[in-house]
N, C-alpha and C positions, 0 to 999 in steps of 0.2 A: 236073948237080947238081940244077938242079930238076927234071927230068924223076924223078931216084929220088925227093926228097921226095914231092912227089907221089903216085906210087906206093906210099911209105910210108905216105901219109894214109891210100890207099886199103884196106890191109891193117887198117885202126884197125875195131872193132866200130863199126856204125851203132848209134845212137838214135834212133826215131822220136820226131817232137815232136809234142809235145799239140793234140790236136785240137778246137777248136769245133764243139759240137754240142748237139741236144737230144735226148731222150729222149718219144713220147709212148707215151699210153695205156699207162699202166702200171701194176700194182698194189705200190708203192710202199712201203716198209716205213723211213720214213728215222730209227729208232731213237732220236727226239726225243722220247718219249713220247707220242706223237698219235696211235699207234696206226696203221693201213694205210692209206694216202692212195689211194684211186680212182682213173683217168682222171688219173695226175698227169702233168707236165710238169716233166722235171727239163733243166735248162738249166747246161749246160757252157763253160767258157774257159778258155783260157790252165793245162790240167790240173788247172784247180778248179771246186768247185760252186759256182753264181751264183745257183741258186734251184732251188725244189721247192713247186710249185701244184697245186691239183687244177683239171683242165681249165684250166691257162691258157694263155697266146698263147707262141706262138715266135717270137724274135729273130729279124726280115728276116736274108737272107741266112745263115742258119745249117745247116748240114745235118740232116735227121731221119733217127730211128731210131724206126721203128713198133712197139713193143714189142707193141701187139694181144693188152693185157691179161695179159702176163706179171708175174712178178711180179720186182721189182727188190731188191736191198739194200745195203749197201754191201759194200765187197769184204770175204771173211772172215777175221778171225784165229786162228790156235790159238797158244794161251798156255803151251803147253809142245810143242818138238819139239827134234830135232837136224839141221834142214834144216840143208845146207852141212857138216858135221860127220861123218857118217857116210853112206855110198855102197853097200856090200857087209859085211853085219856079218862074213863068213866072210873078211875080208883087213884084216888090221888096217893095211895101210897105207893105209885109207880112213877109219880110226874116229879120227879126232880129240879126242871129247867127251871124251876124262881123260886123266892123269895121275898117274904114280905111281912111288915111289922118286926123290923130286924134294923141294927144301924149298918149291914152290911149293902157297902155299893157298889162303887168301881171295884173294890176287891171280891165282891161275890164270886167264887171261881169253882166253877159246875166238875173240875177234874174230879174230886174226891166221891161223888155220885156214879162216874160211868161204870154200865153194869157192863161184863164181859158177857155173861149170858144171858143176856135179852134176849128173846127166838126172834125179834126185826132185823139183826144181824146176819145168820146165813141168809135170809131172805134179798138184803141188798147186796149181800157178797155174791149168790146166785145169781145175780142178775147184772154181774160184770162192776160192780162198784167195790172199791178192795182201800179210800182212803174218804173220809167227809169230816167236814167241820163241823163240832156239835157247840151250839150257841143257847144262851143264857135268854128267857124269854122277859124276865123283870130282876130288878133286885130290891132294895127297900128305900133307895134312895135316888128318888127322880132326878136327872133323867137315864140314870144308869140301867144297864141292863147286867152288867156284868162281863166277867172274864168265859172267851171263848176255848178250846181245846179242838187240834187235830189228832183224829183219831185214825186206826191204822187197823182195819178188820181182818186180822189174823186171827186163824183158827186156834182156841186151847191156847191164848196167850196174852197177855196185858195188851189192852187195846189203845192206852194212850200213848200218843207220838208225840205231841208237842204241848203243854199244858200253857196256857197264858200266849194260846196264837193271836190274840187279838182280845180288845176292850170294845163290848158292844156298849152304844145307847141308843134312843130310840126318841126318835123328833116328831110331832106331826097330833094330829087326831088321836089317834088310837091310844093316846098317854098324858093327855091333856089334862085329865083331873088330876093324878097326880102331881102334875107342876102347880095346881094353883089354878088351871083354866083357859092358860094363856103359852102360845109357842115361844110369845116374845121372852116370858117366863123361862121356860126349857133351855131357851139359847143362852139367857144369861145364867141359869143355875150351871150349866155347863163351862163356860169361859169363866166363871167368877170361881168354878170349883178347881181348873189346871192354873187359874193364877195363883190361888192360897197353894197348893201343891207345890210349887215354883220358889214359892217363898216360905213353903214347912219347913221348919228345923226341929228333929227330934230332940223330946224331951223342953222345949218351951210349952209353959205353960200355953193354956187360953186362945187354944188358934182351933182355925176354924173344921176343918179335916181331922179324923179321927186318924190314928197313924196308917193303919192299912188301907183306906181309901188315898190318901195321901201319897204313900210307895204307889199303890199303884196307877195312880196317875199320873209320877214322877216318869215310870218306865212309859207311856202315852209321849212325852216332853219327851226321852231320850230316844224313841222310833219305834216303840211298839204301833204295831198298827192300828187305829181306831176306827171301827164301822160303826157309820150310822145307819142305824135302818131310819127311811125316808121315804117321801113318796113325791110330795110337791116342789113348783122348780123354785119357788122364791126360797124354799127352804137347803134346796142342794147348793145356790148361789150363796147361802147363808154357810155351808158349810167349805165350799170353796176358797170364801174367805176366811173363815177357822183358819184353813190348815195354811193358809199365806201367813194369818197373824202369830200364829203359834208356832210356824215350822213342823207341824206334824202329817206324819205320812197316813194318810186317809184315805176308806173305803167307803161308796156309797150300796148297801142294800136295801132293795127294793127297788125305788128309782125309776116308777111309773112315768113320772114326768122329766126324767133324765134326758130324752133327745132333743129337749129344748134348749137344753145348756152344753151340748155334746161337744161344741168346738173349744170351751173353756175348762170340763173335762180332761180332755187328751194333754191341753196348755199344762193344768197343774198335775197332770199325771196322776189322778185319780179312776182309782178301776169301779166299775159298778158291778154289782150282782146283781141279776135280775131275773125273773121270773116270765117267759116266754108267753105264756098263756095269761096274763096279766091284760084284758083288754076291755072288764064289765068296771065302772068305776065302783065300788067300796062304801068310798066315801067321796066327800069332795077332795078332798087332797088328791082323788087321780082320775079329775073328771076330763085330763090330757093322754090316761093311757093309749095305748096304739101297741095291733100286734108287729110292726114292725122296730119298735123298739130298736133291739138287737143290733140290726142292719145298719139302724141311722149312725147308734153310737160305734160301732165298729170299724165304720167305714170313717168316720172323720178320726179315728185311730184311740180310742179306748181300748181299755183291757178288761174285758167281760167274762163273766162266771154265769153259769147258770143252773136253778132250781130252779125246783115246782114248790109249791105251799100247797096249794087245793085247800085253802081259808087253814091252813095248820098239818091239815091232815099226810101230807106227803112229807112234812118232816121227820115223820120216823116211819110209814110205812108205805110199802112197794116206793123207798127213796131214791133207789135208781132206776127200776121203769118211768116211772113218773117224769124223773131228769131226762131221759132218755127222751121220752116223748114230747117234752119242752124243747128240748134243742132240736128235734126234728121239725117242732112247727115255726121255729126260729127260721129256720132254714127254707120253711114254703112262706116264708112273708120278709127274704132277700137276705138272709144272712149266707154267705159263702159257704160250703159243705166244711172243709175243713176249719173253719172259724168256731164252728157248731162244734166241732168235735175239740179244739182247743177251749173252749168253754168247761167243757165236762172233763178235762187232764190238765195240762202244761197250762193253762191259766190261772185257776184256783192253786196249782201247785205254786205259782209265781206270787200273787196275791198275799198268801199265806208263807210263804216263806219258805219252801220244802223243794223246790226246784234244783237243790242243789243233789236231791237223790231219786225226785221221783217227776213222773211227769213227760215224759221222753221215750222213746225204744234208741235208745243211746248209749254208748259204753260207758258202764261206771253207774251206770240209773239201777234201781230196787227193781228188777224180775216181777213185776205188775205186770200183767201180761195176759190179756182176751181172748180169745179166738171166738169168732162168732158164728151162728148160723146163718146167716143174713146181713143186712144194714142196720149196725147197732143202731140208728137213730130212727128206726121202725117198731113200735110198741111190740109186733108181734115174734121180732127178732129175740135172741136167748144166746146167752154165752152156750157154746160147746164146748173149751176148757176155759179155767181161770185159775192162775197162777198168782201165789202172794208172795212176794219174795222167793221166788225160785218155787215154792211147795206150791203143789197140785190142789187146790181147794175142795170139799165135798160140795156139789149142788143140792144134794139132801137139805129139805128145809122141812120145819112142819106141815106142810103146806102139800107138798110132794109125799108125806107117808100117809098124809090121807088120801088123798088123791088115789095113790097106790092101794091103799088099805079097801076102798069102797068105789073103785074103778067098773070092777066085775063082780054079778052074783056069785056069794060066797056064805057057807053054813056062817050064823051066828058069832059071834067072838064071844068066848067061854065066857068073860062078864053078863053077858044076856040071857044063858043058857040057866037051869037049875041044874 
């Protein structure tokens, strides 16, 4: 009997544990506002930051990592993907992110879908991303899209972090039949659906919200976040006013045409997510795109996230190169270098709600932790370590053993041989 328990343990996924260490010589970017710390010394415990110096000392007995002037940041997020959700878009028994011909709406909630072993997972943890937000693409109940989750890409271990980070819906073109045809439609099935929520009392008959779209858009009214994805401005000014008339703390994603409204934006303290490389219109809804986006709304003082799409496809794959290379082109059409780089960490961490552990090279922040070969915001750049909570991540992906596997002529692999 114990000899099988045992054995049973041994079948259990490992987790490695956090390792004590420092980090030197390294060009350090710890998203505090202080701008690039030189020759820093960032000093690790117990999977957390203990400090970040320029040239200071290292804790006796601690191990080093010679970073030799690399440059460090904290590990990246993308604020919009469907990591864990979808796997193979041509098999829908791998597409989890919707829902449809169901009464599930505001409560659709995509947590109970996330796969830990999806192989797109090392793939964006390899490439310096270690936290994203995975979002609901429909639900069954226009104009909802559903309950979002942050996720948290640790190796060999439940990957959800925060379940219910946010209520998406979805305004504009692209959801128009399902309201009936009409946007005017969308904005009142929305505002007619948080007032009957407002005024749901469990267990009365004959009302209009089924109980679980109801809760959850009671938590929307008490400060859950609400993202719209959107695209046109009369419809973001539309949603500006929402979050006046409701008091609700609101996200705009997408937001092609967001720099036309950027200074009433920053007024209601509404952040956008937005997509860098956004500048061919779609549709009409972003016949005002511009690849300076970015720049406009930043500068008149938004709080910007940024991803890639590529029409879907970078929502679950190469989702942090992709991100990466969005904020780099952000950055060649006037977004500030470190703006870029708050885009991809300490914003979406703020956005989202998580800033109170990650997001920072700060004492007391989660051991997220990059070192890179280059300018992370150069496509051809590659983390050299990456650090999840203090553990050392593998970069091994599938991706890399083929690579490795059919690199060099080599006899046959016994599968081909008789």
């Amino acid at each position: 009997m114990i000899r099988a328990f045992i054995f049973c343990l041994c079948l259990l996924p490992v987790t490695a544990s956090a390792q004590d260490f420092a980090i030197q010589h390294a060009d350090a970017w710890p998203m505090t506002g202080v701008g690039k710390v030189a020759d820093a010394t960032i000093v690790v415990k117990d999977g957390r930051i203990v400090s970040l110096t320029a040239g200071g000392p290292v804790p006796a007995g601690l191990a080093v990592i010679d970073a030799q002037g690399r440059t460090v940041t904290p590990g990246l997020m993308n604020a919009a993907t469907q990591l864990g959700l979808v796997e193979t878009g041509a098999a829908s028994e791998t597409n989890d992110q919707s829902v449809s011909n169901t009464s599930l709406g505001a409560s659709f909630d995509i947590q109970y879908a996330l796969n830990r072993n999806s192989v797109l997972l090392p793939v964006a943890r390899a490439d310096g991303l270690t936290r994203a937000v995975s979002y609901p693409s429909s639900a069954g109940t226009a104009p909802f899209m559903g309950q979002a989750a942050v996720i948290h890409l640790k190796e060999n271990d439940d990957i959800l972090e925060r379940a219910g980070a946010a209520l998406y819906v979805q305004i504009g073109s692209a959801s128009l039949a399902a309201a009936g045809g009409s946007r005017s439609a969308q904005w009142q099935l929305l505002r007619n659906a948080l007032t009957d929520a407002r005024l749901y009392r469990p267990g009365k008959p004959d009302q209009p919200l089924n109980r679980g779209d109801a809760e959850a858009l009671q938590k929307v009214l008490n400060g859950q976040r609400l993202v719209i994805l959107t695209q046109r401005e009369s419809d973001i000014r539309q949603a500006i006013a929402l979050a006046k008339d409701f008091h609700l703390r609101i996200a705009i994603m997408g937001g092609d045409e967001a720099w036309r409204c950027a200074p009433e934006l920053a007024a209601a303290r509404i952040p956008v997510i937005l997509d860098p490389m956004d500048n061919l219109p779609v549709s009409f809804d972003q016949i005002g795109a511009r690849l300076d986006n970015a720049a406009i709304l930043a500068r008149a003082g938004v709080e910007i996230a940024i991803y890639a799409s590529g029409n879907t496809i970078y929502l679950s794959y190469d989702a942090g190169e992709s991100m990466r290379q969005a904020a780099g082109m952000a950055v060649g059409n006037g977004l500030p270098y470190e703006a870029a780089l708050r885009a991809i960490t300490a914003g979406p961490a703020r956005i989202f709600g998580i800033d109170d552990h990650y997001g920072t090279l700060s004492a007391t922040q989660d051991a997220d932790i990059v070192i890179w070969d280059g300018d992370p915001l150069e496509p051809a750049t590659y983390p050299w370590k990456v650090f999840v909570q203090g553990r050392e991540a593998s970069l091994e992906t599938r991706q890399t053993l083929l690579r490795d596997r059919y690199a060099k002529p080599s006899p046959l692999p016994k599968v081909y041989t008789k």
